[in-house]
C-alpha positions as CSV (number, residue, x, y, z in Angstrom):
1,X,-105.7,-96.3,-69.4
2,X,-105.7,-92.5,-68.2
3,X,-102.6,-90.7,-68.6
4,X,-102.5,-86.8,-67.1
5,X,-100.1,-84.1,-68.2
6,X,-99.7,-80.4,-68.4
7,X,-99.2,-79.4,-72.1
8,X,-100.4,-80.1,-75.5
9,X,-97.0,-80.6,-76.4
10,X,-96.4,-83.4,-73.7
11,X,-99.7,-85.0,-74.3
12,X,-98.8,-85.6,-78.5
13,X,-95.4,-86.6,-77.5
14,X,-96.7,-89.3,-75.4
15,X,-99.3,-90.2,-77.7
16,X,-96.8,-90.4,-80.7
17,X,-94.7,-92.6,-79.1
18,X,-97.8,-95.1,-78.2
19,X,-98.0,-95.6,-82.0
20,X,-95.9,-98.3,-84.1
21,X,-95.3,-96.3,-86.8
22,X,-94.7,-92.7,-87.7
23,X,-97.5,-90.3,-87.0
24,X,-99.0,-88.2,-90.2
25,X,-102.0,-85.8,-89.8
26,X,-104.8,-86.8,-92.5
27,X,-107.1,-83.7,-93.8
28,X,-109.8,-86.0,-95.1
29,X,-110.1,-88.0,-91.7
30,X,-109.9,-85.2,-89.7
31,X,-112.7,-83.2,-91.9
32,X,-115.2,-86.2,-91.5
33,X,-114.6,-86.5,-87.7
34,X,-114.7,-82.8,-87.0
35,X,-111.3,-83.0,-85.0
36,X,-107.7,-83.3,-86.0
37,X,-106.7,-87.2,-86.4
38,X,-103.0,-88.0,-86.5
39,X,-102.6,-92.1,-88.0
40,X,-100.1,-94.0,-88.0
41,X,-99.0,-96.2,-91.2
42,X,-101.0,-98.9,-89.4
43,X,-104.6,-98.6,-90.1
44,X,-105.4,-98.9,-86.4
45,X,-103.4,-96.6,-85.1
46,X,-105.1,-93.3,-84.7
47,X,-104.7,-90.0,-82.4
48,X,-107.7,-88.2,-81.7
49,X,-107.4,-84.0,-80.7
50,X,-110.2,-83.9,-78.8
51,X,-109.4,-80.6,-77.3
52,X,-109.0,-81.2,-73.6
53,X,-107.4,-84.5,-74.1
54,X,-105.5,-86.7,-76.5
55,X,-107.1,-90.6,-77.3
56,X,-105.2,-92.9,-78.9
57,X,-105.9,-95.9,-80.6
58,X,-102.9,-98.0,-80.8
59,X,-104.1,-101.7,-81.9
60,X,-106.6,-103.2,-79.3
61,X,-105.5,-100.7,-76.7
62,X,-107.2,-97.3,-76.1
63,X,-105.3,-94.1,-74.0
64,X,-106.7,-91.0,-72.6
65,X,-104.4,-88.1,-72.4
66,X,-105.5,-85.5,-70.4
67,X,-104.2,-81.9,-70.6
68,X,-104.8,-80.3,-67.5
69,X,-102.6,-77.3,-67.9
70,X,-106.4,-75.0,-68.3
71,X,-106.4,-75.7,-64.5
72,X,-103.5,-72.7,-63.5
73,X,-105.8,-70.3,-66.1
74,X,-107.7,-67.3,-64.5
75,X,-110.9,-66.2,-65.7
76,X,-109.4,-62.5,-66.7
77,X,-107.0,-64.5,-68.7
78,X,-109.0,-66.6,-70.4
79,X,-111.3,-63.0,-71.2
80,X,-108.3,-61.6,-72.9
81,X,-108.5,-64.1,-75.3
82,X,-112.2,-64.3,-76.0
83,X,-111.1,-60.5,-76.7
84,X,-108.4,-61.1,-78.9
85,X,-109.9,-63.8,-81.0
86,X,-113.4,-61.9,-81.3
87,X,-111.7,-58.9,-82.5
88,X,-109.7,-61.0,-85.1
89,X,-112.8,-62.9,-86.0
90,X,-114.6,-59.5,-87.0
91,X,-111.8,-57.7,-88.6
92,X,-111.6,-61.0,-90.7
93,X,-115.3,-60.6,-91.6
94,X,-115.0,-56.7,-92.0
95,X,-112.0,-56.4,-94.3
96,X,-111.6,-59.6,-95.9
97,X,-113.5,-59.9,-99.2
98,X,-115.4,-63.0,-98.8
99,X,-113.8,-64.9,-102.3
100,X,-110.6,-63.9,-100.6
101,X,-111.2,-65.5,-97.2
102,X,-112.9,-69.0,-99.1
103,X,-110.1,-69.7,-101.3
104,X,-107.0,-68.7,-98.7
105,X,-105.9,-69.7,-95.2
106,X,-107.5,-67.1,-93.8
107,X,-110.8,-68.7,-94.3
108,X,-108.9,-71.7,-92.3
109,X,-107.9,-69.2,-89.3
110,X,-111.0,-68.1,-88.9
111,X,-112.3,-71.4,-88.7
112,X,-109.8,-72.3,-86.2
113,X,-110.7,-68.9,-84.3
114,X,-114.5,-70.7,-83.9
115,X,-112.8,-73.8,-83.0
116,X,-110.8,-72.1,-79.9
117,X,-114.6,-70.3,-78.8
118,X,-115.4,-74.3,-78.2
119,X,-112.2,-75.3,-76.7
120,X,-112.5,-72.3,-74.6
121,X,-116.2,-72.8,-73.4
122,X,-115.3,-76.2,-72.9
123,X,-112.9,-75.0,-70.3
124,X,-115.1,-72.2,-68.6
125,X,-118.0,-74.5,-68.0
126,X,-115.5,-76.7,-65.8
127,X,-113.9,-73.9,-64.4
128,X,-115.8,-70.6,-64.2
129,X,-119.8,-72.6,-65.1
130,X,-121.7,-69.3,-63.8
131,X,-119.3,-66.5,-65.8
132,X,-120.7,-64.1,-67.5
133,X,-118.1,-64.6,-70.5
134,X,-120.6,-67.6,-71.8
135,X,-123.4,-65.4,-72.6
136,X,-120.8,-62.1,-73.4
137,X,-119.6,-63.9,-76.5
138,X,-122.3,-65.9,-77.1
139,X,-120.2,-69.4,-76.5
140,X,-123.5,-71.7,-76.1
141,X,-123.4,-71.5,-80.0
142,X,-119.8,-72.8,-79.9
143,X,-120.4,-76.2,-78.3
């Protein structure tokens, strides 16, 4: 089944309410899949972040939820926040001791940082494919 909405926010409320049982977020699954994974207290009952959409595994049954809110975005937008996270990705790298940055959260954020690079060249190569913002922050490294 394919399920559209227009926020995050919609999407994992949806999806939550698909599971059984109450919804937990799991660091060990999530660091062997490479995405977030929300379970449920039933062992097959998962939700999947896969950026652009929401699957869930509830039982036999598997949902897509899309998040199509990325459609109303405008290419200058979406260039104000390559801006913003590349500028916080190199004052991280610049000022941070690097013993600091492994053994905080801030080693997290900037992890996260990369992770929105993806999501984002995920969504220019659907919406803007011949943009110059790919190669400007080097995004094919991203995917």
């Amino acid at each position: 089944m394919k399920i559209t909405v227009k926020t995050r926010e919609e999407a994992m409320q949806i999806a939550k309410a698909m599971l059984t049982s109450t919804a937990y977020y799991t660091d060990d699954a999530s660091e062997r899949a490479g995405y977030p994974i929300i379970r449920g207290n039933r062992n097959d009952e998962y939700i999947a972040d896969l950026n652009a959409r929401l699957e869930v595994n509830a039982g036999c049954e598997s949902t897509n939820i899309w998040i199509d809110g990325m459609r109303d975005l405008t290419e200058s937008q979406i260039a104000d926040a390559l801006e913003v996270i590349d500028d916080c990705i190199y004052k991280i790298d610049d000022n941070v001791a690097r013993a600091v940055s492994d053994n905080t959260m801030i080693g997290l954020a900037r992890e996260y940082l990369y992770k929105a690079y993806a999501d984002i060249y995920e969504i220019l190569q659907d919406r803007f494919p011949d943009t110059a913002l790919i190669d400007k922050y080097n995004l094919t490294e991203c995917k």
